[in-house]
ZADREN-719886 format. One record per residue (C-alpha): residue number from 1; residue in one letter; chain; x, y, z. Coordinates in Angstrom, 3 decimals. Layout:
N
SITE   pos   code   unit         c1         c2         c3
SITE   NUM      A      A          X          Y          Z
...
//
This chain:
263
SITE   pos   code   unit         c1         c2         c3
SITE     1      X      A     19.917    -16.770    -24.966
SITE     2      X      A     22.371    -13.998    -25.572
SITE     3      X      A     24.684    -12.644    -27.605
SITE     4      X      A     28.608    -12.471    -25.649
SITE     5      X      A     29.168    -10.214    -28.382
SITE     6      X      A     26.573     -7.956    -28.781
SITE     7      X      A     27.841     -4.740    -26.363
SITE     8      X      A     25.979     -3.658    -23.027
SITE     9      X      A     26.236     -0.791    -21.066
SITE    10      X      A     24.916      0.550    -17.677
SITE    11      X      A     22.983      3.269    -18.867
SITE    12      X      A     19.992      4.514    -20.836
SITE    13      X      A     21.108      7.780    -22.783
SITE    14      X      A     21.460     10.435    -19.597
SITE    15      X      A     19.811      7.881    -16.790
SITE    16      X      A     21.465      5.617    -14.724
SITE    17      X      A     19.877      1.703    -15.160
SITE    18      X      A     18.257     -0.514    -11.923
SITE    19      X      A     17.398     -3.944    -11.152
SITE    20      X      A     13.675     -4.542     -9.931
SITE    21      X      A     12.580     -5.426     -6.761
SITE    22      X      A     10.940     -8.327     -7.806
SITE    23      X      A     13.936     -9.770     -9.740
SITE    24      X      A     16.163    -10.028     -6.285
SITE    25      X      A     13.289    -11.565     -4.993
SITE    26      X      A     12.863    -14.241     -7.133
SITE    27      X      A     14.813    -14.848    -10.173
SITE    28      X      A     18.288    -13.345     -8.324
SITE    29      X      A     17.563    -15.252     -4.833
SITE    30      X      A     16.943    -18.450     -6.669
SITE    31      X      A     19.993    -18.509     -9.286
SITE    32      X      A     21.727    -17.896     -5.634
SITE    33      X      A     20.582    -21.239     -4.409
SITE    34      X      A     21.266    -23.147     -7.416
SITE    35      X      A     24.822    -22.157     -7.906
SITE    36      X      A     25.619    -22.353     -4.261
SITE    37      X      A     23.594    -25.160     -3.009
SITE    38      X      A     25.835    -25.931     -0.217
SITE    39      X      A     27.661    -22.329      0.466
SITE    40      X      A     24.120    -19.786      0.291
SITE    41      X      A     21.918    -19.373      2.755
SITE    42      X      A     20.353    -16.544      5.735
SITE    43      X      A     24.119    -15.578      6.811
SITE    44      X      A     25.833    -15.665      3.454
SITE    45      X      A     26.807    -11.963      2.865
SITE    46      X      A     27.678    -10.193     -0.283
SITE    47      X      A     31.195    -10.285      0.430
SITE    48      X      A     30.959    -13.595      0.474
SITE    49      X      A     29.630    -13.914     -2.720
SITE    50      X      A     32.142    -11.688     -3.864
SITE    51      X      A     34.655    -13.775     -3.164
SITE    52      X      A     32.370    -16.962     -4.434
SITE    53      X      A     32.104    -14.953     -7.822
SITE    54      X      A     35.682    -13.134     -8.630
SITE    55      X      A     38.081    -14.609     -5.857
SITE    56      X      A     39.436    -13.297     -2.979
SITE    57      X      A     40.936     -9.945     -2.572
SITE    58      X      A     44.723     -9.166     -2.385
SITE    59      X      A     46.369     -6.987     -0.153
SITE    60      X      A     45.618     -4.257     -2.003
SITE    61      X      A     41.822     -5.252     -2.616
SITE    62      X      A     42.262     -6.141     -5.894
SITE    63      X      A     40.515     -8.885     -7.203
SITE    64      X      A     42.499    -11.041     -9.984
SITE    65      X      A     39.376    -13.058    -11.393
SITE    66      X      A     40.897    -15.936    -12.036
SITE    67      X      A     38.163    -18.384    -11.600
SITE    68      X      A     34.707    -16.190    -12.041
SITE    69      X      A     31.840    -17.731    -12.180
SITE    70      X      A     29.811    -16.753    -15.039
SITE    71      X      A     26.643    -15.487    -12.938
SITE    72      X      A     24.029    -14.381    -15.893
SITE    73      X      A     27.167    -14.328    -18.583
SITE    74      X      A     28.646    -11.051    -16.978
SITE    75      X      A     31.667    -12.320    -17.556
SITE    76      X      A     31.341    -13.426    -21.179
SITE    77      X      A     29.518    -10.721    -22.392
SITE    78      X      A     31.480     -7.457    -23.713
SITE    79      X      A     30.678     -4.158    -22.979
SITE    80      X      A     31.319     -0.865    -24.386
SITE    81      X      A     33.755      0.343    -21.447
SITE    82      X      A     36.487     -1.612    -21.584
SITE    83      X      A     37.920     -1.553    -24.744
SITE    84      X      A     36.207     -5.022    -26.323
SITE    85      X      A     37.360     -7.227    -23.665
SITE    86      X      A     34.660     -9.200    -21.865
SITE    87      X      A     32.886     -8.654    -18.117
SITE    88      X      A     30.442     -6.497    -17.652
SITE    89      X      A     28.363     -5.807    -14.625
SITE    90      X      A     25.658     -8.149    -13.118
SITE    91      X      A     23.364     -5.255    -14.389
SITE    92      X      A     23.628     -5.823    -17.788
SITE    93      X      A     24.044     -9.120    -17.981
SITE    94      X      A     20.560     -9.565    -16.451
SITE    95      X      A     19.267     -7.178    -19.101
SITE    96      X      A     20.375     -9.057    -22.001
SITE    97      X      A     18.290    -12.270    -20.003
SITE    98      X      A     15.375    -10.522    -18.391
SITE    99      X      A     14.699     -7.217    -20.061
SITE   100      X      A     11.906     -6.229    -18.492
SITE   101      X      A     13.552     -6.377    -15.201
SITE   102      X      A     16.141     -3.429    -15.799
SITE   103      X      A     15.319     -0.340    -15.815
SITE   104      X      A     15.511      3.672    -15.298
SITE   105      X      A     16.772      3.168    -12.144
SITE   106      X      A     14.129      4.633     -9.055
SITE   107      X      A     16.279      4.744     -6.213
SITE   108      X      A     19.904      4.980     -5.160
SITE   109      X      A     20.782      1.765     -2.409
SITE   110      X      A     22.921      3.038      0.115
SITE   111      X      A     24.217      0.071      2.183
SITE   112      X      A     26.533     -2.621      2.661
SITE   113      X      A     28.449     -5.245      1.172
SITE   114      X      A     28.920     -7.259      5.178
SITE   115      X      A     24.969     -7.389      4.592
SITE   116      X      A     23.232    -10.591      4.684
SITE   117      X      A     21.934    -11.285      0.968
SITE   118      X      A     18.699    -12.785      2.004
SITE   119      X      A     18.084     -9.967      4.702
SITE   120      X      A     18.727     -6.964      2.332
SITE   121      X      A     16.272     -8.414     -0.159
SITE   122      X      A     13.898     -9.413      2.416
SITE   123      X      A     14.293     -5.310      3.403
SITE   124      X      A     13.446     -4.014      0.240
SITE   125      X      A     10.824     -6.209     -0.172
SITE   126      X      A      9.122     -5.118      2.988
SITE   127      X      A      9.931     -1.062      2.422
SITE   128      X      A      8.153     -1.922     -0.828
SITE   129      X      A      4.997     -3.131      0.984
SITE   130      X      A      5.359     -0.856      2.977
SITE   131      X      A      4.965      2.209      0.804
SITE   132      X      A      2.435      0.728     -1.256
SITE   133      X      A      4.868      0.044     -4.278
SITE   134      X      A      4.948     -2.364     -7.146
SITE   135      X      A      8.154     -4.380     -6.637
SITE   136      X      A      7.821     -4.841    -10.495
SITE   137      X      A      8.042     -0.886    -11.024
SITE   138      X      A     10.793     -0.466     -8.683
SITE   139      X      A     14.025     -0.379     -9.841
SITE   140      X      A     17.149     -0.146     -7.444
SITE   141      X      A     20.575      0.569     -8.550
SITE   142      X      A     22.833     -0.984     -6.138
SITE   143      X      A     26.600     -0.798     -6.700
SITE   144      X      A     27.065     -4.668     -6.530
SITE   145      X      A     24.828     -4.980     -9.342
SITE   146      X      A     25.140     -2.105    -11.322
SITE   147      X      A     28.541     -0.788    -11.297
SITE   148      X      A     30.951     -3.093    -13.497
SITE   149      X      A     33.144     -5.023    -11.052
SITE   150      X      A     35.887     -5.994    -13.683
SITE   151      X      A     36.309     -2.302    -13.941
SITE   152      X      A     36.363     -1.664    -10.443
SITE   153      X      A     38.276     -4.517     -8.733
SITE   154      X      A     40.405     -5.816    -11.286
SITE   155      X      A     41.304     -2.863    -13.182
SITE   156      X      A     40.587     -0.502    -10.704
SITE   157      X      A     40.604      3.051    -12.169
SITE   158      X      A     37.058      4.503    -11.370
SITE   159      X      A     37.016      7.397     -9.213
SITE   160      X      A     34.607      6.230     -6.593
SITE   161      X      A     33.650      9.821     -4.727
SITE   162      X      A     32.826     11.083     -8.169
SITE   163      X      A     30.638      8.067     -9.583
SITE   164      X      A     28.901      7.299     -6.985
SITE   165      X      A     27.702     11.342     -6.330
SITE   166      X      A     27.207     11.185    -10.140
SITE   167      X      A     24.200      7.858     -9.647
SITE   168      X      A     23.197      9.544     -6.185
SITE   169      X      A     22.124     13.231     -8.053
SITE   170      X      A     21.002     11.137    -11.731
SITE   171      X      A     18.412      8.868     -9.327
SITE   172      X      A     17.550     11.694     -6.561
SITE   173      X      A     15.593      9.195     -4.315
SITE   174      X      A     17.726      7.076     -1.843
SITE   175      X      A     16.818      4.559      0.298
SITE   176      X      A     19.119      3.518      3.212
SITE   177      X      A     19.011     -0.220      3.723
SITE   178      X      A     19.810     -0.152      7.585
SITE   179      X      A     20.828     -3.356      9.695
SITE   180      X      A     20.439     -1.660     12.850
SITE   181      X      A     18.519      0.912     14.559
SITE   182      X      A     21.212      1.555     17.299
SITE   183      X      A     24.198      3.062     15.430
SITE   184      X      A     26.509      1.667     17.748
SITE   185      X      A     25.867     -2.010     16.776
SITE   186      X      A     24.709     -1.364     12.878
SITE   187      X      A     27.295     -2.304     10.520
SITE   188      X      A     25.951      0.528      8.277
SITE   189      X      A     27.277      3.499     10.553
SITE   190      X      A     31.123      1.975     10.686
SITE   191      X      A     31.373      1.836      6.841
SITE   192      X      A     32.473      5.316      5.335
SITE   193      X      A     30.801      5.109      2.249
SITE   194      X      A     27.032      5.057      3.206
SITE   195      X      A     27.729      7.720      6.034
SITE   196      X      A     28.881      9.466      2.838
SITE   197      X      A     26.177      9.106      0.241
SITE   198      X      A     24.043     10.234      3.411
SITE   199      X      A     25.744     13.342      3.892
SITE   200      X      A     25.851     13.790      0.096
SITE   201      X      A     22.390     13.113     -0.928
SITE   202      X      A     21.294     15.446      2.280
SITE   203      X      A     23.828     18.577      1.052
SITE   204      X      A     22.130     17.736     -2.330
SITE   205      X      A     18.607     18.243     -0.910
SITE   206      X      A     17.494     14.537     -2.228
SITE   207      X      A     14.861     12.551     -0.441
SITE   208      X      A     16.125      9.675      1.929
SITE   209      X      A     14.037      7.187      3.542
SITE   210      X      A     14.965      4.419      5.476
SITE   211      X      A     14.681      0.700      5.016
SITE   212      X      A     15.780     -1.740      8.156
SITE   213      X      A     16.261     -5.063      8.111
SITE   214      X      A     13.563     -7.544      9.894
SITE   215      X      A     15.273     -8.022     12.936
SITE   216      X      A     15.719     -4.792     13.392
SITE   217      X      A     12.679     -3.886     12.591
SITE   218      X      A     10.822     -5.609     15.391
SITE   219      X      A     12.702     -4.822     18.010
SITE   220      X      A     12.287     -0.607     16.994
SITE   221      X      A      8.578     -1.491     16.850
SITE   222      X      A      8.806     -2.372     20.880
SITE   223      X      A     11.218      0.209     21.586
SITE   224      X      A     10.270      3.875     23.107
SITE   225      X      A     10.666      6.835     21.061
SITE   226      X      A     13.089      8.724     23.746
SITE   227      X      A     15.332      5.365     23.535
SITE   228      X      A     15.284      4.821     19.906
SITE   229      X      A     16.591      8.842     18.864
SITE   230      X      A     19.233      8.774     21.489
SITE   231      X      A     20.388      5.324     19.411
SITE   232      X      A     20.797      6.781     16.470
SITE   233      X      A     24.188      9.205     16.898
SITE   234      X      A     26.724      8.627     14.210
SITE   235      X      A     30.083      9.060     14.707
SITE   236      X      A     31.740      9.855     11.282
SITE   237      X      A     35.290      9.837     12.850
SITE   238      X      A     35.050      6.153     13.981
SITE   239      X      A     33.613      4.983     10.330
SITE   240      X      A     36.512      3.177      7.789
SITE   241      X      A     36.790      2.615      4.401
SITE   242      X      A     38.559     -0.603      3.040
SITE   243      X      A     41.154      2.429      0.886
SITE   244      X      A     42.520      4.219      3.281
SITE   245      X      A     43.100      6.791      0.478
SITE   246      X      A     39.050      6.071      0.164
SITE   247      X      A     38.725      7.335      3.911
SITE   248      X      A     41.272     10.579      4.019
SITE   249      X      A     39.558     12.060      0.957
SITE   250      X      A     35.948     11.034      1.992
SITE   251      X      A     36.550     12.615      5.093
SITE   252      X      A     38.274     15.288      4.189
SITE   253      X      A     34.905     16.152      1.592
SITE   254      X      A     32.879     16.085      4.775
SITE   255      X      A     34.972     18.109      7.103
SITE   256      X      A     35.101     20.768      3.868
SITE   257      X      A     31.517     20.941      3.797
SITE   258      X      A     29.943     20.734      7.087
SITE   259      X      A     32.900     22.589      9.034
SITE   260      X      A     33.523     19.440     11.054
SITE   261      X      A     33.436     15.309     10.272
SITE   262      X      A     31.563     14.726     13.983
SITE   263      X      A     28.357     16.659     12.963
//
């Protein structure tokens, strides 16, 4: 067992921490289904779980935690970034559990929280097999997971542009969990803040490589090649952010740099 007082944090001296592959697969996925017997399953969507775990959002997205559910003892545990009060993120609680399945994190997730749990993990999985990697050896940092969520929707005063650029340029590898080859129907391209650690990790010169989900997958294996690149056209303008003060600035940062948001 653990220690709720021992302090965690997020990070190993200069490098940003991960969850393994292998741990969503198994131990994650499974603590899923025995919490939620009746309420997880293939459409149940990290939103959902959100709301499962901390509550539902207010009108101003906060989230007041009144209930939590104590996945892994994050919200027991104390960490060293708010001030000795307890909750930390999912992250380090699962450290403090299963040590050897947090690490240095690999790669930067760019994705989404309307995902289907079970489909994103089934995604990684396969990019995994498909690259020839070790799902024990990879370690994905995932803002879900990693960033603290007490900190973020409950007291809600971390900067996200900066933080997030901050993991992206720490873990210089990105892989883009998409749910949709055509950009028209992917959830992916009408949330801001992927289209945004896209453009960033691109202006940064880091390597991106794509990961789509199964369904997905399939049908771009029987599409043509002429069809599938005339799918994939983003339009930056169209994409929202659930802070509108999120979206102006985000926008803003990508009109700044590439001379025009539509590029």
């Amino acid at each position: 067992m653990f220690s709720c007082c021992t302090p965690c944090t997020d990070v190993l001296g200069d490098q940003t921490k991960g969850i393994s592959v292998e741990f969503l697969v198994t131990d994650f996925d499974q603590e899923l289904q025995r919490l939620f017997p009746d309420q997880y399953d293939e459409a149940t969507t990290f939103m959902q779980l959100a709301d499962l775990l901390w509550g539902s959002p207010d009108s101003t997205g906060r989230r007041h935690f009144t209930r939590p559910v104590d996945l892994f003892g994050h919200v027991r545990m104390i960490g060293r970034s708010r001030k000795g009060e307890a909750g930390v993120s999912l992250c380090a609680a699962i450290e403090k559990l299963f040590p050897r399945s947090v690490s240095g994190a690999t790669h930067f997730i760019s994705w989404s929280w309307r995902y289907s749990i079970k489909k994103f993990i089934r995604a990684l999985k396969e990019y995994c097999r498909v690259h020839a990697l070790n799902t024990l050896d990879i370690f994905v940092w995932v803002c879900f997971l990693c960033n603290n969520q007490f900190e973020w929707l409950k007291d809600g005063g971390m900067d996200g542009v900066a933080e997030f650029g901050t993991h992206l340029k720490k873990i210089g590898k990105v892989i883009c969990v998409v749910d949709d080859y055509v950009a028209s129907k992917a959830v992916y391209f009408t949330r801001l803040w992927p289209v945004f650690e896209v453009f960033t990790a691109c202006s940064e010169k880091l390597d991106v490589e794509l990961a789509l989900m199964d369904d997905a997958r399939q049908r771009l294996l029987e599409e043509t090649l002429i069809k599938a690149s005339g799918a994939i056209v983003v339009n930056v303008l169209a994409a929202t952010a659930t802070d509108p003060e999120d979206e102006k600035r985000i926008k803003a940062l990508i009109a700044d740099k590439s001379g025009t948001a539509n590029k």
